[in-house]
C-alpha positions as CSV (number, residue, x, y, z in Angstrom):
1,X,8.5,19.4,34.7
2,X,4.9,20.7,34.9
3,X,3.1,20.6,31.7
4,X,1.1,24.3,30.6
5,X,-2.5,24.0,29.8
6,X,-2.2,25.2,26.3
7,X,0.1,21.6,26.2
8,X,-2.3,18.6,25.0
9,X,-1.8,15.2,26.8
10,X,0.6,13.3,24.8
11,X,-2.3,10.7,23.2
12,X,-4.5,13.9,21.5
13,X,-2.9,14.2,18.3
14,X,-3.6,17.9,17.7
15,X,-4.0,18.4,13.8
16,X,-3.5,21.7,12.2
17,X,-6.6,24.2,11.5
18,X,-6.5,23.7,7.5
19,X,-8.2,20.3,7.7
20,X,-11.4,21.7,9.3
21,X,-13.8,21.7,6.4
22,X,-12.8,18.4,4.9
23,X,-14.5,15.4,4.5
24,X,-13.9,12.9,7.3
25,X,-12.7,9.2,5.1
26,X,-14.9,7.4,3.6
27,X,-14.1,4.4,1.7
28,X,-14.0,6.0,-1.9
29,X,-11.2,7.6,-0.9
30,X,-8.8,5.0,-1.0
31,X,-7.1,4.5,-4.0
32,X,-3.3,2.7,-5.0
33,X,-1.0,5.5,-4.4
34,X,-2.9,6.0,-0.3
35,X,-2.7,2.1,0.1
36,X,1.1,2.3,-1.1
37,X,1.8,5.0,1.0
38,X,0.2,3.0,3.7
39,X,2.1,-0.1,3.1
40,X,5.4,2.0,2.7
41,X,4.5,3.4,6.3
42,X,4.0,0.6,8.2
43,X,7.6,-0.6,6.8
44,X,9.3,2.4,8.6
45,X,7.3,2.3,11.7
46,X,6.4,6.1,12.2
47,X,4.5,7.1,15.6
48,X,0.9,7.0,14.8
49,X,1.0,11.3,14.7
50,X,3.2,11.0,12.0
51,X,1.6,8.4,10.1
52,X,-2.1,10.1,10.5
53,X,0.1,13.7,8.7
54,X,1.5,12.0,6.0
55,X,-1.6,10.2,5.1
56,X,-3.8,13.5,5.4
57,X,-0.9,15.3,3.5
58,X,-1.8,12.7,1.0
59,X,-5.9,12.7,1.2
60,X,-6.5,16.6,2.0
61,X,-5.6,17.4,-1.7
62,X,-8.6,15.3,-2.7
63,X,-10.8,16.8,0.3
64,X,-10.5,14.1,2.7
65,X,-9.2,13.9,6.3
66,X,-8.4,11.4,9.2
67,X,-9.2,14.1,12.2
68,X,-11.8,11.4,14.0
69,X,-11.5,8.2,15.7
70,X,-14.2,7.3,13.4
71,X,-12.8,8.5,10.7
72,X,-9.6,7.0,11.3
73,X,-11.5,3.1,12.3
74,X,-13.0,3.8,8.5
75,X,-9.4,4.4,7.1
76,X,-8.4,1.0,9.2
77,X,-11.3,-1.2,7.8
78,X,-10.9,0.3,4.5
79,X,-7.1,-1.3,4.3
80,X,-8.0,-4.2,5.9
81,X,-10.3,-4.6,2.8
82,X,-8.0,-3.7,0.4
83,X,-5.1,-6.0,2.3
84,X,-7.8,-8.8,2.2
85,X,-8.1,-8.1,-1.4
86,X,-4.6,-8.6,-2.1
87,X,-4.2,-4.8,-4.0
């Protein structure tokens, strides 16, 4: 099966057009109910798309978005912070 060119390579996550204009994460933008959802997440062991669209469902309400790699390695060291914590 040949793949079209309008197909992205199965490691590009290719997130929808209503997060352009958001913030990328920063720290301040974790709070309980994201770290919960987090935790909850990791329990059901989504496919990291899914994970990255229910967390941005989740953070675009408050202005935020995971649509970087750094964005996303702030989001990573931002719950390892709040896992090191104990929160």
């Amino acid at each position: 099966m040949s793949r079209s060119s309008n197909t992205p390579a199965s490691n590009v996550l290719p997130f929808p057009n209503t997060m352009h204009g958001l913030r990328p994460f920063e720290p301040e933008a974790m709070d309980d109910e994201l770290f919960k959802l987090y935790k909850e997440l990791l329990e059901s062991e989504p496919s990291i798309y899914d994970m990255l669209l229910a967390i941005n469902i989740v953070i675009n309400d408050k202005g935020w978005a995971i649509t970087t790699a750094e964005s996303l390695d702030c989001f990573i060291a931002t719950v390892g912070k709040w896992e090191a914590k104990g929160e």
